[in-house]
MILOKOL-218986 format. One record per residue: residue number from 1; x, y, z of N, C-alpha, C, O in turn; residue in one letter. Coordinates in nm, 2 decimals, always signed. Layout:
BEGIN
seq	nxx	nyy	nzz	caxx	cayy	cazz	cxx	cyy	czz	oxx	oyy	ozz	type
NUM	X	Y	Z	X	Y	Z	X	Y	Z	X	Y	Z	A
...
! end
This chain:
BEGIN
seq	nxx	nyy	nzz	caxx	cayy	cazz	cxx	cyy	czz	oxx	oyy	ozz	type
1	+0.08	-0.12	+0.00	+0.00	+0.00	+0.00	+0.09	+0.13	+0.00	+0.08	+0.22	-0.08	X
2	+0.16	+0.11	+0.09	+0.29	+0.27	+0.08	+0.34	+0.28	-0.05	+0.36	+0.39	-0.10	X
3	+0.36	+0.18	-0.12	+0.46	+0.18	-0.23	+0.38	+0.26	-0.34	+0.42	+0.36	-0.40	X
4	+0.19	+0.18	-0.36	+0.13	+0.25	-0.41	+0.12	+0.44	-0.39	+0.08	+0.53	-0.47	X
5	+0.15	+0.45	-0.31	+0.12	+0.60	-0.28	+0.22	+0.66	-0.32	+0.21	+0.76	-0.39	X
6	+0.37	+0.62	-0.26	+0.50	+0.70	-0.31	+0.51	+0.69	-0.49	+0.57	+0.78	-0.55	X
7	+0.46	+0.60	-0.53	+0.44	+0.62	-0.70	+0.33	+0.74	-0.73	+0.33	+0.83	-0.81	X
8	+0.27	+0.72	-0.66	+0.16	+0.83	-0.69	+0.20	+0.94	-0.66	+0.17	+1.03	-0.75	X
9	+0.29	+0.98	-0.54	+0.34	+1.11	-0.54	+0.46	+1.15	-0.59	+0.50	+1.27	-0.57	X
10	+0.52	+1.06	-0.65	+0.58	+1.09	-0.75	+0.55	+1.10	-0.88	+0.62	+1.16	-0.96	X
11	+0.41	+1.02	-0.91	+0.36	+1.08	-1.05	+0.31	+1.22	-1.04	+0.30	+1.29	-1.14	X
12	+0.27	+1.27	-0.93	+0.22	+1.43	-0.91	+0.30	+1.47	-0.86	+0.26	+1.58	-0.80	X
13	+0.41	+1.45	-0.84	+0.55	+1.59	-0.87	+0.58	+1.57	-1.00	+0.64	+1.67	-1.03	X
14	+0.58	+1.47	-1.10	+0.63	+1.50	-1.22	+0.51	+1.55	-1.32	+0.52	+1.55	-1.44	X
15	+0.40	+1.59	-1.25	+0.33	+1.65	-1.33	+0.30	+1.77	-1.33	+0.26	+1.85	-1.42	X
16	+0.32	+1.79	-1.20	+0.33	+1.92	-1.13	+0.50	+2.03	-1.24	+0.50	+2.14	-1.28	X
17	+0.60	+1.93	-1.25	+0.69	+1.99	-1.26	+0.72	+2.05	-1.44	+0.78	+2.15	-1.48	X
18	+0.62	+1.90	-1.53	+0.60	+1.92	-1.68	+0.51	+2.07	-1.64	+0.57	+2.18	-1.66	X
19	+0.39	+2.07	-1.59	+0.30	+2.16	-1.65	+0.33	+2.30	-1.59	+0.24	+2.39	-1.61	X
20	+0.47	+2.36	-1.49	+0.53	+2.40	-1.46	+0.63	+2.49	-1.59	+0.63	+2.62	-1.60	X
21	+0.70	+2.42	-1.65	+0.76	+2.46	-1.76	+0.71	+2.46	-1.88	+0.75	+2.53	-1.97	X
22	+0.60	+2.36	-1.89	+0.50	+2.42	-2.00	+0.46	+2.60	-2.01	+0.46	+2.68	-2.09	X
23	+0.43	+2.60	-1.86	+0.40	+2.77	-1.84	+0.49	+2.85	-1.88	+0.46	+2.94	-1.95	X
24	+0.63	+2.83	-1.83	+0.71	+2.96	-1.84	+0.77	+2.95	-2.00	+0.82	+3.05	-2.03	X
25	+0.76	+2.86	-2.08	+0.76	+2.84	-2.22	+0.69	+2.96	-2.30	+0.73	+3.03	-2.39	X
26	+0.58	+2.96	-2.24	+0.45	+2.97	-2.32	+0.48	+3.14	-2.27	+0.49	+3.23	-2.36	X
27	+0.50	+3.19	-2.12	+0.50	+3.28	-2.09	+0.63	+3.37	-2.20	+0.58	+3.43	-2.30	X
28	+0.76	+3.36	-2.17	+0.83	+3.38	-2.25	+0.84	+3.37	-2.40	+0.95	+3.43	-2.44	X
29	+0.76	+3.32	-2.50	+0.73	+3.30	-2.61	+0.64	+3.42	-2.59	+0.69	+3.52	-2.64	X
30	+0.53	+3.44	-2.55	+0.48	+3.56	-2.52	+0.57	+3.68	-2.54	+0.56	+3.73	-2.65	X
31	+0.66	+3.76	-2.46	+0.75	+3.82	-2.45	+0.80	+3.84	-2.54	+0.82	+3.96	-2.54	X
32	+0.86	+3.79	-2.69	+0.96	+3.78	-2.77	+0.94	+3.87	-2.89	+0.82	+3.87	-2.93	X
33	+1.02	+3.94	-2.95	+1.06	+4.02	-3.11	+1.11	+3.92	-3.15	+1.21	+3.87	-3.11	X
34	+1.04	+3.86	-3.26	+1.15	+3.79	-3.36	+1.17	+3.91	-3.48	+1.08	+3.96	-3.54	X
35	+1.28	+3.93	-3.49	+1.36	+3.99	-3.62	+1.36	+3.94	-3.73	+1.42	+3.84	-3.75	X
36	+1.31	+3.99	-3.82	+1.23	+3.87	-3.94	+1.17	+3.93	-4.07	+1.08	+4.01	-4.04	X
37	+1.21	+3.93	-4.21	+1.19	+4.01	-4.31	+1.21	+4.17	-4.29	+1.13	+4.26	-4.29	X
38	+1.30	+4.18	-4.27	+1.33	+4.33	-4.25	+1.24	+4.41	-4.14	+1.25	+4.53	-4.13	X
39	+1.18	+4.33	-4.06	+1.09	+4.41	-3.93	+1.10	+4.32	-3.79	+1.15	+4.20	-3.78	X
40	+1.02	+4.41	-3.68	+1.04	+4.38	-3.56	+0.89	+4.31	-3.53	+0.82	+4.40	-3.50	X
41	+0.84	+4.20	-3.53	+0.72	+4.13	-3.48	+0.70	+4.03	-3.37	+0.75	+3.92	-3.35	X
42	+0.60	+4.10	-3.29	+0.54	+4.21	-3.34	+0.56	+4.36	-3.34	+0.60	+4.41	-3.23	X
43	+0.55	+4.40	-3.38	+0.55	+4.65	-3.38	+0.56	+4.68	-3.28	+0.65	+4.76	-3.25	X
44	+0.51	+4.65	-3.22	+0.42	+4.71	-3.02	+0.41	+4.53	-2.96	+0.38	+4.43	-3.03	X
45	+0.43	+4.54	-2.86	+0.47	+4.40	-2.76	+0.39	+4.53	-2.64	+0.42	+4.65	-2.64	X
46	+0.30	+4.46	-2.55	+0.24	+4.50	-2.46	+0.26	+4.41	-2.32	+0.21	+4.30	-2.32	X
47	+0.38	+4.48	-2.17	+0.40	+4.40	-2.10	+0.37	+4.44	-2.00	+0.32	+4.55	-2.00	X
48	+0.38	+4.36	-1.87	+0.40	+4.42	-1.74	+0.50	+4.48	-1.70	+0.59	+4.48	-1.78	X
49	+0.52	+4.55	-1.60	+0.65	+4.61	-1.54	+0.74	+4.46	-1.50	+0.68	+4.35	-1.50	X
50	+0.87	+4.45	-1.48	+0.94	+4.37	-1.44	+0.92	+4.23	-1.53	+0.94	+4.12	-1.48	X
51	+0.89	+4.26	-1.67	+0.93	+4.12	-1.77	+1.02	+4.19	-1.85	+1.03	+4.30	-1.90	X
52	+1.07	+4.08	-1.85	+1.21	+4.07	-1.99	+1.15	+4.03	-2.14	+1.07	+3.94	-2.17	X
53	+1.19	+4.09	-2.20	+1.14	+4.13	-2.31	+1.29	+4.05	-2.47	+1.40	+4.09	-2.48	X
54	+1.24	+3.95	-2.53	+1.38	+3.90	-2.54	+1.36	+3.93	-2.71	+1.25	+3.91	-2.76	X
55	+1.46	+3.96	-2.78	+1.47	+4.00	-2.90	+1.59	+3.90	-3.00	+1.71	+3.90	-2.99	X
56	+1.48	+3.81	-3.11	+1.57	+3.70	-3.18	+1.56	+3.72	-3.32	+1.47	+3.68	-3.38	X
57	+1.66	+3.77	-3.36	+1.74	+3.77	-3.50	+1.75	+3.67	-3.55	+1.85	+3.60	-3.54	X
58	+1.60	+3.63	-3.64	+1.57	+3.52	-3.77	+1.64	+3.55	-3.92	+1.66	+3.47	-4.00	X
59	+1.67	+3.70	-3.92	+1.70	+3.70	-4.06	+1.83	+3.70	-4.10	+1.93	+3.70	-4.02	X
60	+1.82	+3.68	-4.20	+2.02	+3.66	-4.24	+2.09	+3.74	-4.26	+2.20	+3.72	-4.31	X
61	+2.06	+3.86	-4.23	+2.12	+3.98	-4.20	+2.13	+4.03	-4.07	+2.06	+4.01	-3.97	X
62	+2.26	+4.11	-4.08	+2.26	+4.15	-3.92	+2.20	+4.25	-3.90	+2.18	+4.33	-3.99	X
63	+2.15	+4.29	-3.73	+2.05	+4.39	-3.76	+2.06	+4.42	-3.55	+2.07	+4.33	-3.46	X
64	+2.05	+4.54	-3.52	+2.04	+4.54	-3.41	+1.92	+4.64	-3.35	+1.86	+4.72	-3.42	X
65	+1.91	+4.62	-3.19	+1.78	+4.69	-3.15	+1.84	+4.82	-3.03	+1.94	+4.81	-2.96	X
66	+1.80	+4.89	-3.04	+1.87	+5.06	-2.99	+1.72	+5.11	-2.99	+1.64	+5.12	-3.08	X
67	+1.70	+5.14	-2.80	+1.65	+5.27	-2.82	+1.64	+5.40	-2.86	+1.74	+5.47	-2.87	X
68	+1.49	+5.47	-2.89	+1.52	+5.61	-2.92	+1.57	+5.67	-2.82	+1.68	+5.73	-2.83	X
69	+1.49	+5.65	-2.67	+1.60	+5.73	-2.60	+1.75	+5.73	-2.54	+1.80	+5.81	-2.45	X
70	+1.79	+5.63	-2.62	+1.92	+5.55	-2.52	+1.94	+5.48	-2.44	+2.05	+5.44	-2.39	X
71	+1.77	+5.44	-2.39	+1.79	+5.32	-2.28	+1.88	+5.18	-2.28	+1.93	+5.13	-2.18	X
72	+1.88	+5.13	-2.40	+1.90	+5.03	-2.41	+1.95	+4.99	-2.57	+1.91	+5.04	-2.67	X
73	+2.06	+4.89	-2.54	+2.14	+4.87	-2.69	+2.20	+4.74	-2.71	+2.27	+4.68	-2.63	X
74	+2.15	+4.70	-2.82	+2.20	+4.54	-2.83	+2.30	+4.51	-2.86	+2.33	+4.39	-2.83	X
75	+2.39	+4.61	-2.94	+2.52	+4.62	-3.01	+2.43	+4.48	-3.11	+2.33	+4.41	-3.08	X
76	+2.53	+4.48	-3.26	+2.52	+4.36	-3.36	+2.53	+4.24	-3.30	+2.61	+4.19	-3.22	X
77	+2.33	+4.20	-3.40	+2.29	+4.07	-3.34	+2.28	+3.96	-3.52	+2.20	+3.98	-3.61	X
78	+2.37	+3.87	-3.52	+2.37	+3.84	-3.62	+2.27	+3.72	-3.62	+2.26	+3.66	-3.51	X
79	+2.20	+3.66	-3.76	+2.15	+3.54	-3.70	+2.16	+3.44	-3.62	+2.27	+3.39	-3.62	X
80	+2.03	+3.39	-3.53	+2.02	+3.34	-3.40	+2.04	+3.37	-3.28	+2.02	+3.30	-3.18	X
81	+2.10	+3.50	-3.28	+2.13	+3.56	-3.14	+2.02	+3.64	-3.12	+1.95	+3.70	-3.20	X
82	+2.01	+3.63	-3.02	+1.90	+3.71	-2.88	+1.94	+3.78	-2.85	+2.06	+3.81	-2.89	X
83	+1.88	+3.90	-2.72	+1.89	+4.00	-2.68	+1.74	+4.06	-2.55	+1.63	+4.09	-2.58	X
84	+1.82	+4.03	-2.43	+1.73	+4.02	-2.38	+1.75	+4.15	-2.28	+1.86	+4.18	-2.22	X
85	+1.62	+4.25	-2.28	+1.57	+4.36	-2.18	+1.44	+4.35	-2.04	+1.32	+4.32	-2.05	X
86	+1.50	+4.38	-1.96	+1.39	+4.39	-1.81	+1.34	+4.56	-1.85	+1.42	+4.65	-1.86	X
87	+1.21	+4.56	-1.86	+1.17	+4.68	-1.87	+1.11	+4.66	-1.70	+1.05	+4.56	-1.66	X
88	+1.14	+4.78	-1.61	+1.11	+4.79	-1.47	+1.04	+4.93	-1.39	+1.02	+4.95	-1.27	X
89	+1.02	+5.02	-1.55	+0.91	+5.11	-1.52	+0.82	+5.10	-1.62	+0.83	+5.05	-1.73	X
90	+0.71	+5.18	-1.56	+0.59	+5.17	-1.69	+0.64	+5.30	-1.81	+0.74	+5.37	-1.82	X
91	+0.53	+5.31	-1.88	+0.63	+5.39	-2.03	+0.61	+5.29	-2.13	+0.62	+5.17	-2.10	X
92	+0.58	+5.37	-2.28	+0.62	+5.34	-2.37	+0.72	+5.37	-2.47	+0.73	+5.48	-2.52	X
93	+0.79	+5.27	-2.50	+0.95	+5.25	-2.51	+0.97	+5.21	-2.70	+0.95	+5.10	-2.75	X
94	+1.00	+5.32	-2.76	+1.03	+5.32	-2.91	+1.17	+5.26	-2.95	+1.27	+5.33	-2.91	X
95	+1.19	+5.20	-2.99	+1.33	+5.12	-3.08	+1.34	+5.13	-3.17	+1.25	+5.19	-3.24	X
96	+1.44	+5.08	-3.24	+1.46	+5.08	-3.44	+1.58	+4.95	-3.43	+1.61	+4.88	-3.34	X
97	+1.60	+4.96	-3.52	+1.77	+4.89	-3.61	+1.86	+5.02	-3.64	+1.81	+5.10	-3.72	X
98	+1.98	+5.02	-3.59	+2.00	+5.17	-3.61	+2.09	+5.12	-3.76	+2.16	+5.21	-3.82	X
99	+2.09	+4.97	-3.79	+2.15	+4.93	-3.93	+2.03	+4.95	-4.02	+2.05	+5.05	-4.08	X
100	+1.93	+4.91	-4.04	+1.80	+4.96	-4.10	+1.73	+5.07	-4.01	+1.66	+5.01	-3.93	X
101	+1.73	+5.17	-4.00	+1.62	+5.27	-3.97	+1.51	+5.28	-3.96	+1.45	+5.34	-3.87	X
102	+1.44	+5.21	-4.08	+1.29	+5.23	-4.13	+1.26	+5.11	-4.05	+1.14	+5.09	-4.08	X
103	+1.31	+5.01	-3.95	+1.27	+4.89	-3.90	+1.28	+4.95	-3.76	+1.38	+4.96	-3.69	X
104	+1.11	+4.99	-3.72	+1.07	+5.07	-3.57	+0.98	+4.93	-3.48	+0.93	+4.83	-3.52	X
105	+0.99	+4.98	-3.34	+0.92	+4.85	-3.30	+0.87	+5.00	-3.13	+0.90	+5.12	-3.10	X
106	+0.80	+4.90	-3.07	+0.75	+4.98	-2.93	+0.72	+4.88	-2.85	+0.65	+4.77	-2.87	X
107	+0.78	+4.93	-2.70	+0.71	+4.79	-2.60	+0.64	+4.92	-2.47	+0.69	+5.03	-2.44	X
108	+0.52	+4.85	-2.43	+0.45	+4.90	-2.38	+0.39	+4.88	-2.23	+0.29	+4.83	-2.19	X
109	+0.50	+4.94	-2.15	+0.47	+4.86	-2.02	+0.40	+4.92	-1.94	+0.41	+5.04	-1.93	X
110	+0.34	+4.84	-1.88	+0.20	+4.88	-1.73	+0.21	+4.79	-1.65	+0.27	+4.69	-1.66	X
111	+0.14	+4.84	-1.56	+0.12	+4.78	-1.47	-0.01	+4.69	-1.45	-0.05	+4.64	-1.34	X
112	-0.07	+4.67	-1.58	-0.18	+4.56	-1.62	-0.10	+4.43	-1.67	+0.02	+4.40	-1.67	X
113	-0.19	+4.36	-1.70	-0.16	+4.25	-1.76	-0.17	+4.26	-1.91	-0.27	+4.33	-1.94	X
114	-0.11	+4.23	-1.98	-0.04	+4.21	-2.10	-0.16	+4.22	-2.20	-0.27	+4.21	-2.13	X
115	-0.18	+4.25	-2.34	-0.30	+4.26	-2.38	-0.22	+4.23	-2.53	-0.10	+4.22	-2.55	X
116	-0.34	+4.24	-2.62	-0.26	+4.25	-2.80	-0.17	+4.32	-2.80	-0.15	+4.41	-2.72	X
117	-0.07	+4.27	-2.92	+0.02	+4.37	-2.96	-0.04	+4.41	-3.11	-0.12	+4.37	-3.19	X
118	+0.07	+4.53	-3.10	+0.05	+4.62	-3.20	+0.19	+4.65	-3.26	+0.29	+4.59	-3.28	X
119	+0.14	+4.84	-3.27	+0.27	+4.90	-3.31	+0.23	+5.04	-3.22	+0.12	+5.08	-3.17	X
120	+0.37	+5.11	-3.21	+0.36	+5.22	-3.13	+0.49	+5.28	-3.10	+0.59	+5.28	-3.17	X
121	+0.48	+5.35	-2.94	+0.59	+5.37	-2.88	+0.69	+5.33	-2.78	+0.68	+5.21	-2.76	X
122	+0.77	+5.37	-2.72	+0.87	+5.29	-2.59	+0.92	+5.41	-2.57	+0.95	+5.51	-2.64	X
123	+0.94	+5.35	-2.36	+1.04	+5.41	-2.28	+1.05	+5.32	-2.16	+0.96	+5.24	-2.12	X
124	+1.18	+5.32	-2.09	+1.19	+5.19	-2.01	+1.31	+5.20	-1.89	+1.37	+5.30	-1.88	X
125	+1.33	+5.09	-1.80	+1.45	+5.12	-1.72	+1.47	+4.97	-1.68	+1.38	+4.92	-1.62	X
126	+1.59	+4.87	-1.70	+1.59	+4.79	-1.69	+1.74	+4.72	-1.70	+1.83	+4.79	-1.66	X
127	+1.76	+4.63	-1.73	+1.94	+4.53	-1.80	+1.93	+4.47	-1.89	+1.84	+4.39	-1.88	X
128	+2.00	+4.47	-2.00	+2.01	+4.40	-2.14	+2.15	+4.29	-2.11	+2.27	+4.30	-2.06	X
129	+2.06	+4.18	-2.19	+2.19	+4.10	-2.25	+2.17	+4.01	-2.35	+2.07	+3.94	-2.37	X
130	+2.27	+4.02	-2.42	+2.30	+3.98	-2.55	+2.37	+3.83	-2.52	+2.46	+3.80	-2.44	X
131	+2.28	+3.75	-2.63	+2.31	+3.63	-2.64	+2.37	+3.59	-2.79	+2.40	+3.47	-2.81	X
! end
């Protein structure tokens, strides 16, 4: 009878621990710019205060992400590298490629919960790092 149970609770910590990282998968996929045909998608990314906001370079060109106001800078991200920002005030926070120009993006943080993205503006206070 014990034996039955310690399987059992160990089938419900390993289920507990799959549907666990199922979440923060899902969460963080959420979060993401992929860099992709010459643009930032999505435009506008809508977050909370204190998420990281992670930026990945699909295209085969190099291309990097630079705030307008200078908050934040990825230096050259060539394909498959990342770049990851904690935005930790609210504000909306405008970026570009300062290698392409015409390639604008905006993250939009509050103190709500996350909603559609779009396109728009940015402003932010946070740590970047480049992967």
């Amino acid at each position: 009878m014990n034996k039955n149970f310690l399987f059992l609770g160990v089938l419900m910590v390993l289920g507990v621990v799959a549907v666990s990282g199922c979440t923060s998968q899902t969460q963080s996929a959420a979060n993401t710019v992929t860099i992709q045909n010459m643009a930032f998608n999505p435009s506008t990314l809508n977050v909370q205060v204190g998420t990281t906001v992670t930026w990945i370079n699909k295209d085969s060109v190099t291309h990097d992400v630079v705030s307008d106001t200078g908050l934040f800078t990825s230096g050259n991200l060539t394909n498959g590298m990342s770049y990851n920002y904690t935005f930790n005030q609210t504000g909306s926070f405008p970026y570009h490629c300062a290698i392409h120009p015409s390639m604008t993006g905006t993250i939009v943080v509050s103190t709500n919960a996350p909603t559609s993205t779009g396109s728009s503006n940015s402003t932010s206070g946070g740590s970047g790092i480049k992967y």
